[in-house]
C-alpha positions as a Python dict, from the first residue, in 0.01 Angstrom:
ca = {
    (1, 'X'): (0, 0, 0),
    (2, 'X'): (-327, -121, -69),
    (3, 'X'): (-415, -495, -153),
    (4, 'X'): (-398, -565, -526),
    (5, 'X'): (-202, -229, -633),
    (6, 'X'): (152, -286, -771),
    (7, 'X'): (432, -8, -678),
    (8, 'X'): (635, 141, -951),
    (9, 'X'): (811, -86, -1168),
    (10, 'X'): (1199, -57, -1063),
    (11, 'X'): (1420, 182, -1290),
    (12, 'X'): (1088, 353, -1471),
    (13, 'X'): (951, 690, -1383),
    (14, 'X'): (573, 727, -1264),
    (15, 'X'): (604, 1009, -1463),
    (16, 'X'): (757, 975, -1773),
    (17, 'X'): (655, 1266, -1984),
    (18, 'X'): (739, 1495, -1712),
    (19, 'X'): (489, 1763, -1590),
    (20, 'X'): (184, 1902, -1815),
    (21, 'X'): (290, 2235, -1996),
    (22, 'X'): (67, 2522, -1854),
    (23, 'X'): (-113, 2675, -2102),
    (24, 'X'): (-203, 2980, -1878),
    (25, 'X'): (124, 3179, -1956),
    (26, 'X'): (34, 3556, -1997),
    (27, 'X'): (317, 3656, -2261),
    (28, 'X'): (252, 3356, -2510),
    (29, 'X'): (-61, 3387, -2495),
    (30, 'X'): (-43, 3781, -2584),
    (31, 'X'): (234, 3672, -2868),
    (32, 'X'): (-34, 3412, -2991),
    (33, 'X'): (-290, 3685, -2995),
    (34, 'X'): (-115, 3905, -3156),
    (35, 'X'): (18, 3700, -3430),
    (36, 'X'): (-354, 3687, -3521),
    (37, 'X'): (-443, 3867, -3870),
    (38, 'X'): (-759, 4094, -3889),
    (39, 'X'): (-862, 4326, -4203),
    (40, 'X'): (-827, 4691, -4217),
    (41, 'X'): (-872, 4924, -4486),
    (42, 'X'): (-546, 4849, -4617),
    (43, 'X'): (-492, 4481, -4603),
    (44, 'X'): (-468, 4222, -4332),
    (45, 'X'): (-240, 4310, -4052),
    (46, 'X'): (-144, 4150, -3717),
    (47, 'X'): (-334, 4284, -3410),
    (48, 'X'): (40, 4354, -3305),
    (49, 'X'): (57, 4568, -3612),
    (50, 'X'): (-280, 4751, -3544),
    (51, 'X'): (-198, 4816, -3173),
    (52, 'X'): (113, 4973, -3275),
    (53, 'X'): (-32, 5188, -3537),
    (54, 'X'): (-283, 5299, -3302),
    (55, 'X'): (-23, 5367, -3015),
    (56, 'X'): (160, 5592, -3360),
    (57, 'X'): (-166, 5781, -3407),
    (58, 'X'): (-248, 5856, -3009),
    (59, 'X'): (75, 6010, -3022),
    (60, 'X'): (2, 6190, -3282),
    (61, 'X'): (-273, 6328, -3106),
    (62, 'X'): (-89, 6424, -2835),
    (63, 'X'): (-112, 6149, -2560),
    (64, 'X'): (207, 6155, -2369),
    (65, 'X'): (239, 5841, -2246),
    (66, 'X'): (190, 5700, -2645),
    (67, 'X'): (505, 5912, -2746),
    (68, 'X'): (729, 5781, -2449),
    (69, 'X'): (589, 5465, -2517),
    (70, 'X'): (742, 5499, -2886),
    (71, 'X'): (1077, 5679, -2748),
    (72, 'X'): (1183, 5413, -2544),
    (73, 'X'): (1119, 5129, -2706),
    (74, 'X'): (1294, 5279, -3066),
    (75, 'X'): (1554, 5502, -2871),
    (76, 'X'): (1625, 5333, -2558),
    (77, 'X'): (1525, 5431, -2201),
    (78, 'X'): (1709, 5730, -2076),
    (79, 'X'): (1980, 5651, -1838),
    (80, 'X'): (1953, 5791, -1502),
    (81, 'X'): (2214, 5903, -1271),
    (82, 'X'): (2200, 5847, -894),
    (83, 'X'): (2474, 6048, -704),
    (84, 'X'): (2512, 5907, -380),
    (85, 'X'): (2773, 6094, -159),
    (86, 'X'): (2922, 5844, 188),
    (87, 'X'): (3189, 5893, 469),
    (88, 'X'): (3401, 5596, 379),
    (89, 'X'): (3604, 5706, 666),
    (90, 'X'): (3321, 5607, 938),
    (91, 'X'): (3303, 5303, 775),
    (92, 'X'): (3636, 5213, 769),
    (93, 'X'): (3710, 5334, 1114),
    (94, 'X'): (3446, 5055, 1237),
    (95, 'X'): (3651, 4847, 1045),
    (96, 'X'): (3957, 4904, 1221),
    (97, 'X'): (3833, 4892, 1568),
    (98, 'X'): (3636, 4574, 1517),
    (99, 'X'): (3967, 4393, 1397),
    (100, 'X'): (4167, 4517, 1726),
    (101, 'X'): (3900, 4458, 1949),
    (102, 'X'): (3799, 4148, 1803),
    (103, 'X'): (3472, 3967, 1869),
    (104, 'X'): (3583, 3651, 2085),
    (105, 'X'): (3593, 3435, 1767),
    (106, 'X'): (3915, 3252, 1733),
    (107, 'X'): (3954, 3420, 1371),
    (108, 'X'): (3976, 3777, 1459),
}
């Protein structure tokens, strides 16, 4: 340690209020921006609010994605089923011939 600098005092952190807060965090700072207020024809409304409405009106139109957009996030995603078909018996024959055989370990 240099000459003339003191270490830390025993018992206190170096760092006692902990670790800056990042300010750089993409989904509060879209909440923050979206809580923001802005004037439309019929009143003041979030951005949130005015995103929405405009995702309503594209699917109005017709845009696809818009109406999926709406669909699963009022209804629910759709749940998909995976059907996956295996020989248990392969498996469980490797099993079986691994326990007889053994591997040298003293557990088997």
């Amino acid at each position: 340690m240099p000459k003339g600098v003191k270490g830390w005092e025993k018992g206190k952190s170096g760092n006692p209020n902990g670790r800056p807060r990042k300010n750089r965090c993409i989904p509060d700072l879209l909440r923050r921006i979206g809580d923001e207020e802005i004037d439309t024809k019929g009143g003041r409304i979030s951005k949130l609010e005015a995103v929405l409405r405009k995702t309503y009106q594209l699917a109005f139109d017709g845009e696809r994605w818009a109406v999926e957009f709406i669909a699963d996030r009022t209804e629910g995603k759709a749940i998909q089923s995976i059907r996956q078909e295996v020989d248990a018996s392969v498996d469980l024959t490797r099993r079986v011939v691994h326990a007889r055989v053994g591997d040298g370990s003293p557990n088997t």
